[in-house]
C-alpha positions in Angstrom: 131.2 104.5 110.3 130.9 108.1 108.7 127.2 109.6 110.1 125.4 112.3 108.4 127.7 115.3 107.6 125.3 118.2 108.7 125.3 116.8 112.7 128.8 116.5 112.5 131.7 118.6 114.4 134.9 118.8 113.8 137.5 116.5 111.0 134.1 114.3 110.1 132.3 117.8 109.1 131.7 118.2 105.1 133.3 115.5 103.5 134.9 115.1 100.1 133.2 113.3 97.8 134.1 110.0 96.9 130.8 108.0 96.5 131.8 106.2 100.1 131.2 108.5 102.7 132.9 106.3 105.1 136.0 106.1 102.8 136.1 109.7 102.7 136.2 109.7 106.7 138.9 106.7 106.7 140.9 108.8 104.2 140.4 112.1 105.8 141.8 111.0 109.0 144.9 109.1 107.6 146.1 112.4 105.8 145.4 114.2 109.0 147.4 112.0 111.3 150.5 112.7 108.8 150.2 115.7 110.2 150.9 114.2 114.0 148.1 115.1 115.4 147.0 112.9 118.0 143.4 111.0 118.3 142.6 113.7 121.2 143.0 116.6 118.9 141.5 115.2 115.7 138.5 114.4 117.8 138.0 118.1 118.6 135.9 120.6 117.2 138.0 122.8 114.6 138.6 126.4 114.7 139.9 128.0 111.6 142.2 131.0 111.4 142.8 132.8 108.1 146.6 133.4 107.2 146.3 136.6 105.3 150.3 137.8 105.8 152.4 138.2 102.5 155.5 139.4 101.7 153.9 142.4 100.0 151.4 143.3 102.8 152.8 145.3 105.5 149.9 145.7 107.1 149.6 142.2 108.3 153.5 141.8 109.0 152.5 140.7 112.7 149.6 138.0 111.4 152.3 135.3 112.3 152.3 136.4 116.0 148.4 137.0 116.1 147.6 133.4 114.5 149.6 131.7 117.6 148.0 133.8 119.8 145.1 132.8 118.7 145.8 128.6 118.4 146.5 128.9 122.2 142.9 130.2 123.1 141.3 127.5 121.0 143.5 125.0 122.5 142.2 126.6 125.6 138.5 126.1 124.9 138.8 122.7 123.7 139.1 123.3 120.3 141.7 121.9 117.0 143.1 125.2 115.3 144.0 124.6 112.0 144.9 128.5 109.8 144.6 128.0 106.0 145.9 131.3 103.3 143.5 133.4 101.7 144.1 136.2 99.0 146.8 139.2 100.9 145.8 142.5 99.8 148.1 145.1 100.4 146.9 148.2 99.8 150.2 150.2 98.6 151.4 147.1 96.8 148.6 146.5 94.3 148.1 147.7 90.6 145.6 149.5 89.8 144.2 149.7 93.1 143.3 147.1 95.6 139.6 147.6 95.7 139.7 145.7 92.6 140.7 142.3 94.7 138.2 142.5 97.5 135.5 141.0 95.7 138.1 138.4 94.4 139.2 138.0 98.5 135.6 138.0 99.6 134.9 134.7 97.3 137.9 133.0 98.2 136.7 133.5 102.1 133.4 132.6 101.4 134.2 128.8 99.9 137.8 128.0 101.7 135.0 128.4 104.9 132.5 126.5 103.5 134.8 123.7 101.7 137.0 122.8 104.6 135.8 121.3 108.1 136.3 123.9 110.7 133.1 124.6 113.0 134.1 128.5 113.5 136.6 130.9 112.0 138.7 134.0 113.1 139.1 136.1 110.9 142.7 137.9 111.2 143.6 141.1 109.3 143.8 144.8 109.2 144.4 146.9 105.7 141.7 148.6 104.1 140.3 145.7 102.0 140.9 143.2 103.9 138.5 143.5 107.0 135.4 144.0 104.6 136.1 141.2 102.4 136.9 139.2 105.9 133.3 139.9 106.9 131.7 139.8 103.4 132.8 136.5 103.1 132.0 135.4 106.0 128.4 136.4 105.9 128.2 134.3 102.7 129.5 131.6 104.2 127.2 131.5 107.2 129.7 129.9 109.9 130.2 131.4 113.2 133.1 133.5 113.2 135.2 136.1 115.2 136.9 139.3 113.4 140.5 140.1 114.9 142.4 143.1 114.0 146.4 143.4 113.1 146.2 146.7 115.0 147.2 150.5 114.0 151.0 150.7 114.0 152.2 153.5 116.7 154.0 156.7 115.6 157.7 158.1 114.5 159.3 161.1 114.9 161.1 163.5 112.6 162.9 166.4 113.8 160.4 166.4 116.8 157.4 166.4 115.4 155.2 163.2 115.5 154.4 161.5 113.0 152.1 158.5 111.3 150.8 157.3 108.2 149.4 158.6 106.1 148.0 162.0 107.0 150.7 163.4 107.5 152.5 161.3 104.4 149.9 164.0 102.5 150.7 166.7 104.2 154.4 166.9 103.8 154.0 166.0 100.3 151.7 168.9 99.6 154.3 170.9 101.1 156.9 169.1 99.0 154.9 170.1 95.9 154.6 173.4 97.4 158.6 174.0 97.0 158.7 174.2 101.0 160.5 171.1 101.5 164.1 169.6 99.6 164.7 166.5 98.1 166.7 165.5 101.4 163.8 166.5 104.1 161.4 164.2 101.9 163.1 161.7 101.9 164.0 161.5 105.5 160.4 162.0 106.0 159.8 159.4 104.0 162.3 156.7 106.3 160.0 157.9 109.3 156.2 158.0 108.5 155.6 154.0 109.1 158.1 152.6 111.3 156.3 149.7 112.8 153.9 146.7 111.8 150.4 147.6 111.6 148.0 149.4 109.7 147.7 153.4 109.3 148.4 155.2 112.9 145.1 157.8 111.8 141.4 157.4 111.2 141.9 155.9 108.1 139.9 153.1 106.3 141.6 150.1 107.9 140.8 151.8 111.8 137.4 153.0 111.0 136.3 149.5 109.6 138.0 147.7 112.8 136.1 150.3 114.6 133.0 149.6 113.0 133.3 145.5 112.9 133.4 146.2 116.8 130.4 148.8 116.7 128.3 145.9 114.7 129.0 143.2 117.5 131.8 141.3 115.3 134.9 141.7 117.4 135.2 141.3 120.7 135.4 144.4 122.7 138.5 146.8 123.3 139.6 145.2 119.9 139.6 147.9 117.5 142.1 150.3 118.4 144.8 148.4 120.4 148.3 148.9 118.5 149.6 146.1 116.8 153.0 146.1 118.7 151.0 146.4 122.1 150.8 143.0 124.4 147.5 143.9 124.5 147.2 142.6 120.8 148.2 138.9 121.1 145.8 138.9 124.3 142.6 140.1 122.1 144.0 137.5 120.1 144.2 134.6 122.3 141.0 135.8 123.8 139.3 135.7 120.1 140.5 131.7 119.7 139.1 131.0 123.6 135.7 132.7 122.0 136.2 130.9 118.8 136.0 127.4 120.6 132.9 128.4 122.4 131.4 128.9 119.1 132.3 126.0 117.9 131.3 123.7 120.6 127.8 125.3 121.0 124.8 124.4 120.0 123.2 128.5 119.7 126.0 129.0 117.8 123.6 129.3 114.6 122.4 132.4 116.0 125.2 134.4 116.3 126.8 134.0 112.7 127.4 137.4 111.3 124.3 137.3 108.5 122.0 136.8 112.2 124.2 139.5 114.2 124.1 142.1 111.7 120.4 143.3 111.8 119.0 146.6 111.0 119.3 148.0 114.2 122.9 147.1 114.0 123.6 148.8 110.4 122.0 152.1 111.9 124.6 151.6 115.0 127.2 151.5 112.3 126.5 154.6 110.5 125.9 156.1 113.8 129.7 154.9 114.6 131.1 155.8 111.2 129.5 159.6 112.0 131.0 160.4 115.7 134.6 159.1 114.6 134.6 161.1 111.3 135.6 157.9 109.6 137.2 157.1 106.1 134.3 157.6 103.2 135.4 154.1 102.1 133.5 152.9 104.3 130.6 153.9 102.8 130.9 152.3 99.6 132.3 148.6 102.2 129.2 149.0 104.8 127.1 148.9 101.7 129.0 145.7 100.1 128.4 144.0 103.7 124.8 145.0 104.2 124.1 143.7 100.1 125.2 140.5 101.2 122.1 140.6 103.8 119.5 142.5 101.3 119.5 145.5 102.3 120.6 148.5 100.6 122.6 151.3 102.1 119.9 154.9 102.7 121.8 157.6 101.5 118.7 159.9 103.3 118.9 157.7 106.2 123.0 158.5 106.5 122.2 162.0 106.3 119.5 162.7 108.8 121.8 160.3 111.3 124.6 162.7 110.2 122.5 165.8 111.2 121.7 164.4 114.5 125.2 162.5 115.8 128.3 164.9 116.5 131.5 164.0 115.5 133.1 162.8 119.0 136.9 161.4 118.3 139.5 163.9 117.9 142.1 162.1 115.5 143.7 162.7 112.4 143.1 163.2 109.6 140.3 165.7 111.5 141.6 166.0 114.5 145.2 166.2 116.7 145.5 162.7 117.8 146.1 158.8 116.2 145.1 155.3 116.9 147.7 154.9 120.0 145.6 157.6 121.6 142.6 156.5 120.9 143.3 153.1 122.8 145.3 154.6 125.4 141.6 157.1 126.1 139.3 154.2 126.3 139.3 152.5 122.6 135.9 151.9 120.6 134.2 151.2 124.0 134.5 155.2 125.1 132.5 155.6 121.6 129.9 153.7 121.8 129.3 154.6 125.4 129.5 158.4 124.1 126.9 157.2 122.1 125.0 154.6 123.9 121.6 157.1 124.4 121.3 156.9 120.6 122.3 153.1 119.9 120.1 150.3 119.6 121.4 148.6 122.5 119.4 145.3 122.1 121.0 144.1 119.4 123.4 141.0 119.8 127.3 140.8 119.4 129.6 137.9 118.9 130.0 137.5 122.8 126.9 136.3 123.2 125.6 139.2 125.0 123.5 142.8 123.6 125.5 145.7 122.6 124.3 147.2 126.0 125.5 144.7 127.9 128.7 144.9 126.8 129.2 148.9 126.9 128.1 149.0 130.2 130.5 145.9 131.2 133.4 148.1 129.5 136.2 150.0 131.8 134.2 153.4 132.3 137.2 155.3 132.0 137.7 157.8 129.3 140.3 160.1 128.0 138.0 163.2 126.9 140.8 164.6 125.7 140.3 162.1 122.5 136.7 161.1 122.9 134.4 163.9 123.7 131.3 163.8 125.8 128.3 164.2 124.0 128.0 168.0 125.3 131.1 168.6 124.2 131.6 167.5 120.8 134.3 168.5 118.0 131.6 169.3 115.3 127.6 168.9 116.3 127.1 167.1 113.4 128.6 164.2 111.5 131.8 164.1 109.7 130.7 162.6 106.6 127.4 164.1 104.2 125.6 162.1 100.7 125.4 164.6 98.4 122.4 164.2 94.9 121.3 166.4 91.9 121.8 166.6 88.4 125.7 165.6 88.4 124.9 162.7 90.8 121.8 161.2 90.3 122.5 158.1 92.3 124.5 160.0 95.1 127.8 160.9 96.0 129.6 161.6 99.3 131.7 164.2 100.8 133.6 164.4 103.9 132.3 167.4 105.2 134.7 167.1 108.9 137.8 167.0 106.1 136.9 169.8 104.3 137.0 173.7 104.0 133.6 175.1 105.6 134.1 178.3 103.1 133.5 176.2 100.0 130.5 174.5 101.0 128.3 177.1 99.0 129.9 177.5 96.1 129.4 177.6 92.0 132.3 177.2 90.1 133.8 176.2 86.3 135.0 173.1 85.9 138.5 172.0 85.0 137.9 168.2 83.5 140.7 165.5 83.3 139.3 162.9 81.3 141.3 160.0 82.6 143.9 159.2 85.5 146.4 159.6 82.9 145.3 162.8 81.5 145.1 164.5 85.4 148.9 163.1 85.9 149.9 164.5 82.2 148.7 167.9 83.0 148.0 168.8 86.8 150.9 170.6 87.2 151.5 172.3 83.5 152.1 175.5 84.2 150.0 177.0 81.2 147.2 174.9 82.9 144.2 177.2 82.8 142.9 176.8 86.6 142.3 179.5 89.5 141.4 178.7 93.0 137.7 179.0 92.7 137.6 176.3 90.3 136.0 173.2 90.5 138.6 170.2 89.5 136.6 167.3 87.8 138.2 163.8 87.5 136.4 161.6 85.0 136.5 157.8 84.2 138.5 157.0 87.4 135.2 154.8 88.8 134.9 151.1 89.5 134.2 149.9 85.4 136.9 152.7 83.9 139.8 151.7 86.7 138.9 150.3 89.7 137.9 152.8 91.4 140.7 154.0 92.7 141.9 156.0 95.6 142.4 158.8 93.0 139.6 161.3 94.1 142.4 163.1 96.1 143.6 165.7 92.9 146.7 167.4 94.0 146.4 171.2 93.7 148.0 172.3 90.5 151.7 173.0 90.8 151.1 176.3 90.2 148.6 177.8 92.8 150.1 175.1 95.9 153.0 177.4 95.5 150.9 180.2 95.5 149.9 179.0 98.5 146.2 177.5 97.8 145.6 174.5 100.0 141.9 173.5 99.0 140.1 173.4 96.2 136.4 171.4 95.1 137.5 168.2 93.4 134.9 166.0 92.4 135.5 162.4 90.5 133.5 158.9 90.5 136.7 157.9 92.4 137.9 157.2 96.1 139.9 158.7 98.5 142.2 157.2 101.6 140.8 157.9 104.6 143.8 159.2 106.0 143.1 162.0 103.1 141.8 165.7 103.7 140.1 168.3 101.6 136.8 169.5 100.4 136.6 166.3 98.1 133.3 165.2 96.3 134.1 160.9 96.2 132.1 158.0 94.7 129.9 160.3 92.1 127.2 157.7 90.7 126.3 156.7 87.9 130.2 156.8 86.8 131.6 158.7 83.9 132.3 155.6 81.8 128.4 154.7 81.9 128.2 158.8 79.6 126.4 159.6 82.9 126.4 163.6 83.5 129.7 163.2 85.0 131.2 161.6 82.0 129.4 164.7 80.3 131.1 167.7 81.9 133.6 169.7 79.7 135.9 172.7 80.4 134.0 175.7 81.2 131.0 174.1 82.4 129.5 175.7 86.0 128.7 173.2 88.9 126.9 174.3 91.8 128.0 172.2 95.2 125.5 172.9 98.2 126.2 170.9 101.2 123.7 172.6 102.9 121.0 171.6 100.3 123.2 168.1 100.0 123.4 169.0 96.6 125.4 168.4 93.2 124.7 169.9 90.3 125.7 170.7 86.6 124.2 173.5 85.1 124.0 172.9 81.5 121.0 172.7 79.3 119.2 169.3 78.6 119.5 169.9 74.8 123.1 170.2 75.4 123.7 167.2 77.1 121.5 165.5 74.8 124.3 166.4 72.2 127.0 165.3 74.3 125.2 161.8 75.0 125.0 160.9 71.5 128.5 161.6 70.6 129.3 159.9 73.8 131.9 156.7 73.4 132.8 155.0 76.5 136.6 154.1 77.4 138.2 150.9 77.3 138.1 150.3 81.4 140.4 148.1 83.3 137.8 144.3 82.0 139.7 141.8 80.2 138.7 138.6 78.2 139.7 136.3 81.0 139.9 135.7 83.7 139.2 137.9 87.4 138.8 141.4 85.5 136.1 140.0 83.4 134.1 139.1 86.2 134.5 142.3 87.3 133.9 143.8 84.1 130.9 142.0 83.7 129.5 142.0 87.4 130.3 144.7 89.3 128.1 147.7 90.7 128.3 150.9 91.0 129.6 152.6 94.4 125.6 153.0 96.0 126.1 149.0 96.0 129.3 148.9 97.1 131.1 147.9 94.3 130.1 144.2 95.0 129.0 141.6 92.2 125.6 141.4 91.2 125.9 137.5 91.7 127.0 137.8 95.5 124.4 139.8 97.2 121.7 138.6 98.9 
């Protein structure tokens, strides 16, 4: 009955093992008529759809809606759509930070693809995480698949003003920090910054990876930047199953899974995209994770000469004026990568089955210059995001330069050191803190070994001089920072302090010299000095355990220029 697995579609398609593959098939297709499926549909090729909506991801509150969507295109193109749960990571909801569970979500991906029948996947979701892991996984598992977005959330309002998460969640904070708002405003504030499903309504990490899964030929097109509320959202959706079946009924389909689609010319693409739209620095250290899983390694020298030569070309927050609804409403990722189609590798191929150029130049013309900028006409003429090396980051680190304060890109300054999280939330706003404006705040053991790597690299400015009215400082940690976050902020310092690297070597009173011109970072302190502080060195406790998920990640995980992957799971 049962013929060999590997030239089977569809329910017959990896079997469990029983010793009898024929019993397994027999079996199989008993449990699955419980189900009521008819003969018809069990004799279809499968589609899978991953069910990544929780109760404590608000992100992915619309999944429900988006999955359906999706069932009807692959009913549509001939195919069974079954969705099965993987790991929900919610970014706001998760202790210490979620970046800790997308290596855990990656591997579930990876084998609930590869264990159950289905012939191609969509991949639903939207908050920061989630998409990478989506698509790490995914490369691992070496099916064809189809990334779908939940979609930005659109904008509220507070006493006129526009507003969206989170940008402007920091900014009123700041000011509420300041002394400038009362415990009423912020809290009003508070009831209006996310008022519909979706993820962040700016540039943050979850819209510049949708962006950039659409830049590497992973989405189909127009998907990006649609709102999750829009109609236009279930339609990308039920267009994504249609594509889905198609993928799963064909026999070139081995040449479009996403470890064949995303070539070298395509990872250049992305970091030209990731440049023009000033995206989140996340995903530096998640474009790296996804290109480990291929081989390759992420060229800090190559990110910087594409950053000298590609302007900055999307004017939304937390850079710019406008949000994600704009940036649909002007023309979506489309408008970009025409913007940038003399300086794309056009030949590359995309989960539709045709090049990258063939899809820009099939895409609506139309665009809103207003939010995407003509190449002669550019926001900034150079990129929004810089890697940074020297003495105080030997492996690299990575500032947002279109984020940041111009007037402290030459700068020497004394560092101000909090040793842990703990220590920086103890004593940031002390008011006997000794700390002026033209110091350089220095966060230590916040990287992924000591914590996680947290979304910590965004110090407040002390108490003290925000209500002095200072609104930027140099901060520097082996940390991250949202996306949606602002400020001359030196992220992702490598090695990380809790390896007694020269960032866990920096004291109070030290001088660092930051030159983003030079794309340098530097601690100027003696070598027989830092000898001394090596050997007295002891390393903290970090966030490992003796069981467990954490001790895989204690015992596996790499530092940021790897993209915090496990060794064990790159390619």
């Amino acid at each position: 009955m049962a013929e060999n697995n590997d030239k089977k579609r569809g329910l017959l398609n990896g079997l469990t093992h029983y010793g009898d593959p024929d019993f397994a098939a027999y079996l199989r297709r008993s449990f699955a008529r419980s189900m009521g499926y008819s003969d018809a549909m069990l004799g279809r090729p499968i589609v899978g759809i991953t069910w990544t909506a929780s109760g404590f991801n608000n992100c992915h509150r619309g999944v429900p809606q988006l999955v359906e969507a999706v069932k009807r295109g692959a009913l549509a193109g001939g195919a069974l759509p079954l969705d099965f749960p993987v790991t929900s990571l919610g970014e706001v909801f998760l202790n210490p930070t979620s970046l800790l569970y997308r290596n855990l979500m990656a591997m579930d991906v990876e084998e609930m693809i590869r264990a159950q029948p289905m012939d191609a996947v969509v991949l639903v979701g939207g908050c920061d995480k989630t998409l990478p892991a989506l698509v790490m996984g995914a490369i691992s598992a070496g099916k064809p698949a189809i990334v779908l977005a939940t979609g930005p959330m659109s904008t509220g309002r507070y006493h006129g003003e526009r507003l969206g998460a989170c940008t402007d969640c920091r900014r009123f904070w700041a000011q509420y920090r300041a002394g400038k708002l009362d415990e009423k405003e912020i809290t009003e504030i508070e009831g209006n910054l996310a008022t519909t499903q979706g993820t962040c309504a700016v540039m943050g990490t979850a819209s510049t990876m949708a962006i950039l899964c659409e830049a590497l030929g992973l989405m189909l097109p127009g998907g990006a930047a649609v709102p999750a509320v829009h109609a236009d959202r279930l339609r990308q959706a039920e267009a994504s199953g249609l594509r889905a079946a198609a993928l799963a009924t064909s026999e070139d389909a081995g040449a479009l899974t996403f470890d064949k689609i995303i070539t070298e010319a395509a990872v250049e693409n992305a970091l030209r995209v990731l440049l023009a739209i000033s995206g989140s620095t996340n995903a530096v250290v998640h474009l790296a994770a996804i290109f480990g899983r291929l081989g390759y390694s992420l060229d800090m020298d190559l990110l910087n000469r594409l950053s000298d030569e590609t302007p900055v070309l999307v004017d939304l927050k937390p850079t710019g004026a406008h949000y994600m609804e704009d940036l649909h409403a002007a023309g979506g990722a489309p408008a970009v990568l025409r913007a940038l189609r003399d300086h794309l590798n056009l030949d590359v191929p995309t989960v539709t089955g045709k090049t990258l150029g063939a899809v820009i130049d099939a895409a609506d013309p139309w665009v809103d210059t207003r939010v995407v900028r003509l190449p002669d006409d550019p926001i900034s003429p150079q990129g929004g995001l810089v890697a940074l090396s020297g003495s105080l980051a030997p492996k690299g680190a990575i500032l947002k330069r279109a984020a940041a304060t111009p007037e402290l890109f030459e700068r020497e300054g004394r560092a101000v050191v909090f040793t842990s999280l703990e220590d920086l939330s103890r004593r940031i706003d002390d008011p006997d803190l000794d700390v002026t404006p033209d110091d350089f705040l220095v966060l230590q053991n916040a990287g992924p070994l000591a914590s996680g790597m947290p979304e910590a690299g965004y110090l407040p400015i002390p108490a003290k001089l925000a209500r002095a009215g200072v609104k930027d400082m140099v901060r520097i940690s082996d940390a991250r920072m949202s996306g949606t976050a602002f400020g001359t902020i030196v992220l992702h310092v490598s090695p990380e302090a809790a390896l007694g690297s020269p960032l866990g070597l920096v004291r109070d009173g030290d001088r660092i010299r930051l030159s983003v011109q030079d794309r340098r970072l530097d601690l100027l302190v003696g070598e027989e000095e830092l000898a001394q502080r090596r050997a007295a060195f002891s390393p903290p406790p970090g966030v490992g355990a003796e069981r467990g998920w954490r001790r895989l990640w204690r015992d596996h995980v790499l530092q940021a220029e790897d993209g915090c992957d496990l060794d064990m799971l790159r390619g």
